[in-house]
Structure formats: C-alpha cells, structure tokens
BALOBA-1460 file (C-alpha; in Angstrom, 3 decimals):
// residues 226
<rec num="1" residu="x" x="102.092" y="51.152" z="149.656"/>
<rec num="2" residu="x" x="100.457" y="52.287" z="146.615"/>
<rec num="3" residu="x" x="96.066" y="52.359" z="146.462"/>
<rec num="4" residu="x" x="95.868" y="48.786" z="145.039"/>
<rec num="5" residu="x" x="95.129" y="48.501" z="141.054"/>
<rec num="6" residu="x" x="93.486" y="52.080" z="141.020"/>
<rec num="7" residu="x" x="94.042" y="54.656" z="138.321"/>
<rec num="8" residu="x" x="93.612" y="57.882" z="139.700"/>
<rec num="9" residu="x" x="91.619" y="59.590" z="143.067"/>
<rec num="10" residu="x" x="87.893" y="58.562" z="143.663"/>
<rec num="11" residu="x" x="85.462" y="60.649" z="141.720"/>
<rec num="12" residu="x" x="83.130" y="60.480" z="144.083"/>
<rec num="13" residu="x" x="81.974" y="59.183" z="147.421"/>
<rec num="14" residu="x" x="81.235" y="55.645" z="146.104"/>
<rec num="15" residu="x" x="84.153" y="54.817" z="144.534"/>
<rec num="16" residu="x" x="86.370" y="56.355" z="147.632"/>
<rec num="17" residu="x" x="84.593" y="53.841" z="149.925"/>
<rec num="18" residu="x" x="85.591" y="51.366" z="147.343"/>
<rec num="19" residu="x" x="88.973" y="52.526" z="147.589"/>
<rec num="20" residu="x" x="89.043" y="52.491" z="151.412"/>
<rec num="21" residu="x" x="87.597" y="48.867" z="151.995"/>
<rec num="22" residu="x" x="90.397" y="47.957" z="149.760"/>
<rec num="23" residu="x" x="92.950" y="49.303" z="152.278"/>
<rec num="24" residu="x" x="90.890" y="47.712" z="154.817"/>
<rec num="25" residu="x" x="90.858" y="44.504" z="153.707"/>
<rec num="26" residu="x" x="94.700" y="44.677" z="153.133"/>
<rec num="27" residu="x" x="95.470" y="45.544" z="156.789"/>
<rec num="28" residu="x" x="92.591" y="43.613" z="158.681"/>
<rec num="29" residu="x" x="91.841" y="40.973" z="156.806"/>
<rec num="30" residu="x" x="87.822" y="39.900" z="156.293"/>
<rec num="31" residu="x" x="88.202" y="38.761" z="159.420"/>
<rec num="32" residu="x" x="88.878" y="41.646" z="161.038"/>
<rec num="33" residu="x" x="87.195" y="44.176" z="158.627"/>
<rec num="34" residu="x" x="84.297" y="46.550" z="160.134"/>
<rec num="35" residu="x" x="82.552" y="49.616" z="158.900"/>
<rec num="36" residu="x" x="83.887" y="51.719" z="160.967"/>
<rec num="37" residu="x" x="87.506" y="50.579" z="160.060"/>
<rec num="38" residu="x" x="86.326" y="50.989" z="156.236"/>
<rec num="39" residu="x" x="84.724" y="54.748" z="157.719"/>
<rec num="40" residu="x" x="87.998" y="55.332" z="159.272"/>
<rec num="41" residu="x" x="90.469" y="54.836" z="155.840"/>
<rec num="42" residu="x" x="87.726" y="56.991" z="154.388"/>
<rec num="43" residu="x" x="87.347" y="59.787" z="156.234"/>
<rec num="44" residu="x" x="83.732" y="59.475" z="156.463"/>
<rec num="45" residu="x" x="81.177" y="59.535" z="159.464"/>
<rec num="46" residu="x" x="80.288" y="55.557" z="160.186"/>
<rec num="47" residu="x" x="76.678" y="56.604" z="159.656"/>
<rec num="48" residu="x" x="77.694" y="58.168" z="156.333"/>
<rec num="49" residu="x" x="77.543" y="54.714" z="155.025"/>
<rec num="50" residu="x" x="74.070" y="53.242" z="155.590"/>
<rec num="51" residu="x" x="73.366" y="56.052" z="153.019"/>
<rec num="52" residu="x" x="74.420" y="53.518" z="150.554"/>
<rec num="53" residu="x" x="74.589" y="50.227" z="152.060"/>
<rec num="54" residu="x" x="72.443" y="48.218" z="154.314"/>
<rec num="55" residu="x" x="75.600" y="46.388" z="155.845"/>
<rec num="56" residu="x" x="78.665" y="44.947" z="155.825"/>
<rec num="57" residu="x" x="77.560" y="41.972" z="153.507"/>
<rec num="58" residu="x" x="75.743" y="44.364" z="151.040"/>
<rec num="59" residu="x" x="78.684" y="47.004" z="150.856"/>
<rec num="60" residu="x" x="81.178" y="43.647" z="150.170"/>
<rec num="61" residu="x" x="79.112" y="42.462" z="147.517"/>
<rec num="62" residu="x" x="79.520" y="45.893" z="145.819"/>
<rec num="63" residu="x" x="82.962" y="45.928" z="146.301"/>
<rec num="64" residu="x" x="83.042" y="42.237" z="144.835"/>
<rec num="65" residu="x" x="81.690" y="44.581" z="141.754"/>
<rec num="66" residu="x" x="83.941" y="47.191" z="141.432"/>
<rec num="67" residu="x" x="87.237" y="45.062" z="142.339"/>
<rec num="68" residu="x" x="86.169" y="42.634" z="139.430"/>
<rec num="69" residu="x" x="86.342" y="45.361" z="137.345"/>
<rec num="70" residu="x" x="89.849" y="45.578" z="138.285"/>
<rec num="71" residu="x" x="90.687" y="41.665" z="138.561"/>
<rec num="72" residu="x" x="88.802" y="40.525" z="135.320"/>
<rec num="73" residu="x" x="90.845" y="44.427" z="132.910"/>
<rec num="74" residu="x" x="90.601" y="43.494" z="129.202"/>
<rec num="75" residu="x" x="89.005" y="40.048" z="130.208"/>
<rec num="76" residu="x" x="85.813" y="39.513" z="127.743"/>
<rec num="77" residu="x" x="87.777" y="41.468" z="124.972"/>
<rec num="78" residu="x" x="88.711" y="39.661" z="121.735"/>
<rec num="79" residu="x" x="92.640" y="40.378" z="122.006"/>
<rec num="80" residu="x" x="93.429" y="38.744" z="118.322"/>
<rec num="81" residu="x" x="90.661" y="37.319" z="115.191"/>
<rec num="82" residu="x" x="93.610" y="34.228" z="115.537"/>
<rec num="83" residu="x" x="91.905" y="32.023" z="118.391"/>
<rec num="84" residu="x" x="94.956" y="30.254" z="119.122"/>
<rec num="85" residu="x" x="96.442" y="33.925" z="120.622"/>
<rec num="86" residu="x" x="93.462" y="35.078" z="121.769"/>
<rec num="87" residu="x" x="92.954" y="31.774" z="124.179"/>
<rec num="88" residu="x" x="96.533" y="32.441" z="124.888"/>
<rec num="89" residu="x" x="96.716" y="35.711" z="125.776"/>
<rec num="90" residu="x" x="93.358" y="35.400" z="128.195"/>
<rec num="91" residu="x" x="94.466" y="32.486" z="130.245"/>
<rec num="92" residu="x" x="97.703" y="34.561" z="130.727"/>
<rec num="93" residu="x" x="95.817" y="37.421" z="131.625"/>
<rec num="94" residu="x" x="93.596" y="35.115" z="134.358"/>
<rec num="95" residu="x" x="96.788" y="33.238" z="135.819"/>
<rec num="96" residu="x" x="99.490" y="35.972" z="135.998"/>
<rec num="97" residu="x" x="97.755" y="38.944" z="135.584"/>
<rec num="98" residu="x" x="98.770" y="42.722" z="134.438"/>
<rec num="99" residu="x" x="101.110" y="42.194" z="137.406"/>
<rec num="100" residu="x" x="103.245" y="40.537" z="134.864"/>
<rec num="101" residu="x" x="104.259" y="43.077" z="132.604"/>
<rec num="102" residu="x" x="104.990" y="40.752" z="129.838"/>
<rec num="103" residu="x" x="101.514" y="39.863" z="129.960"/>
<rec num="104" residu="x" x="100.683" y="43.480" z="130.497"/>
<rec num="105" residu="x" x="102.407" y="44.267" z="127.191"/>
<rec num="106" residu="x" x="100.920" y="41.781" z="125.194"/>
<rec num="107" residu="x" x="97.418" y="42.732" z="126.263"/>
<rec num="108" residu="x" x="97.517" y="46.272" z="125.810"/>
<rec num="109" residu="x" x="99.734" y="45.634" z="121.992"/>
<rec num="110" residu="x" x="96.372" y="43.310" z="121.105"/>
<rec num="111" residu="x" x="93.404" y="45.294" z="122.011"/>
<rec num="112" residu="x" x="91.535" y="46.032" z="118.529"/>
<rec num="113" residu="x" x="91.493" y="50.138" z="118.905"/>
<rec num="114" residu="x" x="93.731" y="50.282" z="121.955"/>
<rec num="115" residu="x" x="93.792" y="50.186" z="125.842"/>
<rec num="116" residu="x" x="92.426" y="53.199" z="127.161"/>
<rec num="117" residu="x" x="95.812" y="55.613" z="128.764"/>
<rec num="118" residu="x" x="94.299" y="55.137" z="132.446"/>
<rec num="119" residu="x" x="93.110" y="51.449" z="132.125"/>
<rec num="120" residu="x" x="94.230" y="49.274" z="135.393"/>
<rec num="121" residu="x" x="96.510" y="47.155" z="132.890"/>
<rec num="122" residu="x" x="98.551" y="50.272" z="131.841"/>
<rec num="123" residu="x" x="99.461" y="51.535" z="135.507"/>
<rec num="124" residu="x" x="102.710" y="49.137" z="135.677"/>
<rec num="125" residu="x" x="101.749" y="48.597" z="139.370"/>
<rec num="126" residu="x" x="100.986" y="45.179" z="140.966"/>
<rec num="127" residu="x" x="97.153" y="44.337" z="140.301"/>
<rec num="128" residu="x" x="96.767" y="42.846" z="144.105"/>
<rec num="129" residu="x" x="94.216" y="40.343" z="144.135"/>
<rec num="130" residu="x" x="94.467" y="39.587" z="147.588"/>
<rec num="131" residu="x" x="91.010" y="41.471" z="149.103"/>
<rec num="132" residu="x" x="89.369" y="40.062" z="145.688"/>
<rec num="133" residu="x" x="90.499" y="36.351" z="147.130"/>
<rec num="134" residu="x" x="89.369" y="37.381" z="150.496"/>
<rec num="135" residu="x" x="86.205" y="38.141" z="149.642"/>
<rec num="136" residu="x" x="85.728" y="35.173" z="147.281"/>
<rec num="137" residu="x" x="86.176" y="33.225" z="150.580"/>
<rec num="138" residu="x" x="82.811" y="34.142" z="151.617"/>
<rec num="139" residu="x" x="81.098" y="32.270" z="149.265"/>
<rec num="140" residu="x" x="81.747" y="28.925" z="151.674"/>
<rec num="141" residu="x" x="79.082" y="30.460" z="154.216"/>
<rec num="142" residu="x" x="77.286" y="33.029" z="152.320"/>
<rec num="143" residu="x" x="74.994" y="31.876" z="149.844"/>
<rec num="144" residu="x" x="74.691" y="35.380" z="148.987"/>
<rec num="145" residu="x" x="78.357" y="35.367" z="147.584"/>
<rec num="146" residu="x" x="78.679" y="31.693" z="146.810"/>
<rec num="147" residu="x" x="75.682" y="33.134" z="143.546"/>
<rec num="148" residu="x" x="77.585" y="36.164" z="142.638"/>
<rec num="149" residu="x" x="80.452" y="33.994" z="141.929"/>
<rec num="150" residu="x" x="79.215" y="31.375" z="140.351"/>
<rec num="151" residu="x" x="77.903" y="33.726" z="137.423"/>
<rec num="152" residu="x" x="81.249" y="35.571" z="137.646"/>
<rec num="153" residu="x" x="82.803" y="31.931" z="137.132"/>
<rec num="154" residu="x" x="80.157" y="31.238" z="134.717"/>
<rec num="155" residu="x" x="81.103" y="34.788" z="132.864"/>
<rec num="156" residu="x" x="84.392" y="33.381" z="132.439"/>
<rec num="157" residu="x" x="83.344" y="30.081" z="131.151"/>
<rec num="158" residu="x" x="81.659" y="31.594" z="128.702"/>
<rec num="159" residu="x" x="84.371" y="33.589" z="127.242"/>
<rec num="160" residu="x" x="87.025" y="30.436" z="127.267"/>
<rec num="161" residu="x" x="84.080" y="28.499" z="125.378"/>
<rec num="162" residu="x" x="83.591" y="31.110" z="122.664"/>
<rec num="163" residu="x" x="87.386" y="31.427" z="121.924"/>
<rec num="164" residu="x" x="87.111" y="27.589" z="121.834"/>
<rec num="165" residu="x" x="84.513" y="27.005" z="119.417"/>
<rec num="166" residu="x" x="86.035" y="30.267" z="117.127"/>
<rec num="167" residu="x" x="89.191" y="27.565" z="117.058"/>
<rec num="168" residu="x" x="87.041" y="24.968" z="115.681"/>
<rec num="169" residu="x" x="84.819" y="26.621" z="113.706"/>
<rec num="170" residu="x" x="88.437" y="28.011" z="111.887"/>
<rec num="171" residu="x" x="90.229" y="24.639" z="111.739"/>
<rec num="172" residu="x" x="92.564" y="26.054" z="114.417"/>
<rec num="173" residu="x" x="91.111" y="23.539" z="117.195"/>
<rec num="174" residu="x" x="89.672" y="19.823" z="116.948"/>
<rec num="175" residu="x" x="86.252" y="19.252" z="117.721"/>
<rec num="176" residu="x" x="86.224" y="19.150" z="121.902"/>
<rec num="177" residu="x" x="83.431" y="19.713" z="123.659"/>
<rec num="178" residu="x" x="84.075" y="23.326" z="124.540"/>
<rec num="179" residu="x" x="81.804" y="23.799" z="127.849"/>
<rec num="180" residu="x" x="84.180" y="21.284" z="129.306"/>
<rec num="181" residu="x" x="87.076" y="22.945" z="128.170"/>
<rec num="182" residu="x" x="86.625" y="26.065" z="129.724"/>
<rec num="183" residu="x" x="85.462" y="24.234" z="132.721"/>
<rec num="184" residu="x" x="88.543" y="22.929" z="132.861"/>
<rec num="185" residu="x" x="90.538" y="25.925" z="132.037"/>
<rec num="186" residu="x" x="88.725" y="28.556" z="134.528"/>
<rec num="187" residu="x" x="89.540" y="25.965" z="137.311"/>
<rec num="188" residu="x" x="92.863" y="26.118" z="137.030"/>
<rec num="189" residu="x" x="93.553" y="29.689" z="136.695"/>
<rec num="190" residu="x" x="91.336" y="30.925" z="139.407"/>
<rec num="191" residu="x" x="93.197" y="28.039" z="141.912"/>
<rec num="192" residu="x" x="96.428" y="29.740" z="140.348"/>
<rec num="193" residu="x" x="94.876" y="33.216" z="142.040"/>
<rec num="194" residu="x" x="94.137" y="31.587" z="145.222"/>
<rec num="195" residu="x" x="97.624" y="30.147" z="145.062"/>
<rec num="196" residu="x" x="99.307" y="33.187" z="144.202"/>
<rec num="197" residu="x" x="97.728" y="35.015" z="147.180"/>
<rec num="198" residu="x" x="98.088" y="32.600" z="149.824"/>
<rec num="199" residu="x" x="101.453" y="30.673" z="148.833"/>
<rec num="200" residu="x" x="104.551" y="31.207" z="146.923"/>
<rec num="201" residu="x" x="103.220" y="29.988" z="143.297"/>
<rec num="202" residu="x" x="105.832" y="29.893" z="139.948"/>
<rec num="203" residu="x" x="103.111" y="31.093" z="137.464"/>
<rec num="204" residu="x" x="105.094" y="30.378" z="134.376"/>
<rec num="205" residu="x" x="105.254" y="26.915" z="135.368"/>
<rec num="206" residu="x" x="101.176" y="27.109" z="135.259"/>
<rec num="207" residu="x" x="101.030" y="29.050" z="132.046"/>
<rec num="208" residu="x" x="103.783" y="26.433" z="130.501"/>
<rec num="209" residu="x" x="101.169" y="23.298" z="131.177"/>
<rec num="210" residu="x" x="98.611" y="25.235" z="129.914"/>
<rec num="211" residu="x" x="100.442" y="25.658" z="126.858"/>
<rec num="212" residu="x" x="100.892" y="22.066" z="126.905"/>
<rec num="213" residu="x" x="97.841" y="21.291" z="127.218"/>
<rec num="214" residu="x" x="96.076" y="23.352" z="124.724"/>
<rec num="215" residu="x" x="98.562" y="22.470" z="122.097"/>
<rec num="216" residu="x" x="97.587" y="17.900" z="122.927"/>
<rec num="217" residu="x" x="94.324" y="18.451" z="123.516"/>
<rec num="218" residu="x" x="93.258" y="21.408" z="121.665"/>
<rec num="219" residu="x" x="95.297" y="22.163" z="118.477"/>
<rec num="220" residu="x" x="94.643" y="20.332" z="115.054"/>
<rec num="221" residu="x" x="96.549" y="18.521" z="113.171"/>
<rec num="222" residu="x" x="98.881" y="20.658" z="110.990"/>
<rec num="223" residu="x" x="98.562" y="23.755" z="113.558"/>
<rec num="224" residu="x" x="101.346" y="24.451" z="115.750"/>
<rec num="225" residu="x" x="101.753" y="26.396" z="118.678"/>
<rec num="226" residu="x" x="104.483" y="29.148" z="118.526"/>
C-alpha cells in the first residue's frame, strides 16, 4: 500500500511521525493505536516522542493538523470569480475528494496561478480519509477534539457562506440566508466522508442532489445550471 495522500519522504522528524501514525491508524485502528506502535512504523525510540508530545491525545490532535492539510487540498481557494462553479467545484471537492480524478482535474484546471507540481491533489493516488474519520470519532468523548472540530466545521462554513453571498451579491443566487446554507451543505458532505469510510456510498448520487438542490433553492431566476 502506498503512504496515504503524501507527496514525497518526511523532511524531518515531525512530519515522519505524522507519516507513521498514519500507517498506524490504518492497521490498528484508534482503538488499537499506541505510541509505541506509532514508534515502531517510525523507527524511532518510544521515548523519542515525549520530545514533542505530551501523549497520545496531544500527538492526535497534531496529526488532526497535518492530515487536514491533506483532507481539506485546495479547500478555502477561490477555484472560479463565477460562484455558481466555484460552490460547485468545492462541494465536489468535500464529498468525493481528489480521489475522484474528475474532480481532481477540475480542481487543479481552476486554481487562479496553478496547483503546485507536488500538491496532494496532483499525486493521482487515493486521498484515504479513513484515519482523518477515525480520529474525528474522538470528538464524542474528548472535549478536547469535539473544539478542534467544531472550528474546522466552522472553517468550512465559512467558506460555503462566502461563495454563497458572492452568488447573491452577483445576481447568480436569490437572497437565502447563507449561514444556513452552508450549514446545511457542510452536513451533508462531511456525513458523505463518514459514509464513504465506513459503508459502500455512490458519491455521484450525493453530488447529483446537491446539484439539485443548489439549482431549486439557490439559483435565480434566469440562471441555469450547466
């Protein structure tokens, strides 16, 4: 199996413990995870790693970090100045991911000045979101994580919002309220990545309601969704 979304070795001992708890949480599971299992896919003495983290809790939380970096590519970017496409092409990019290369194509062809040559999105491997979904889980118990992912949530939120109120401000959208929009939105993609890692999920099915919903309850009169 391939190192998960990663372009390229670690470039230093950070980002190879990043690396490792990945493989970790592949085989074991959070359940099952321990620093010495993350120590052993490293290479690195067990004590080696209370150099940088206080624990298992504080070393997942960083990892939360790096993988979102990884989960959320190109997410945040403005993709096209049309905010019918760019809405689009983001909610494509939450629900099926750069796993898809048709949505991996489309993202990298919008970027305003290009996707960086070793960007996650260009790699043409499956972005596995799997350990991203396992930690996520935590939040139920850990108040710790539950925070961390609300603002990541929130993050999101706030990009669907501004795409949404671009549409309006441009005549592309009617007037909605656009905090319950995105809401709305972010909800059902990330249940489409807890889906997609825990059943068998037809994401094109997902993407084609979306459609259908942004072009009733979005779209203004006269606009039409291609």
């Amino acid at each position: 199996m391939s190192d998960g979304p990663f372009a390229g070795e670690p470039t230093d001992t950070r980002e190879k413990i990043m690396h490792a708890t990945f493989r970790a949480l592949r085989k074991h599971g959070y359940a099952g995870l321990s620093i010495q299992r993350i120590a052993d896919e490293a290479d690195l003495s067990k004590s080696s790693f209370y150099h940088f983290y206080d624990g298992k809790d504080d070393l997942l939380l960083s990892f939360m970090e790096f993988m979102l970096g990884q989960f959320g590519a190109g997410f945040g970017t403005r993709f096209s100045d049309d905010p019918l496409t760019d809405l689009r092409l983001h909610l494509r990019l939450l629900v099926a991911g750069p796993a898809d290369e048709r949505v991996s194509e489309a993202v990298v062809e919008s970027v305003p000045g290009g996707v960086p040559a070793d960007a996650p999105i260009r790699q043409g491997g499956p972005l596995e979101r799997g350990p991203f979904v396992e930690v996520r889980a935590q939040g139920v118990s850990e108040p710790r994580f539950r925070e961390r992912f609300t603002e990541i949530d929130g993050a999101f939120r706030e990009t669907l919002a501004g795409i949404v109120q671009r549409g309006i401000d441009q005549g592309r959208f009617r007037a909605v309220d656009t905090e319950q929009v995105a809401e709305l939105l972010v909800t059902i993609a990330m249940g489409a990545v807890f889906r997609g890692e825990t059943a068998t999920v037809d994401r094109d099915v997902i993407l084609a309601e979306l459609d259908a919903y942004v072009e009733h309850r979005l779209l203004a009169e006269g606009v039409e969704l291609e």
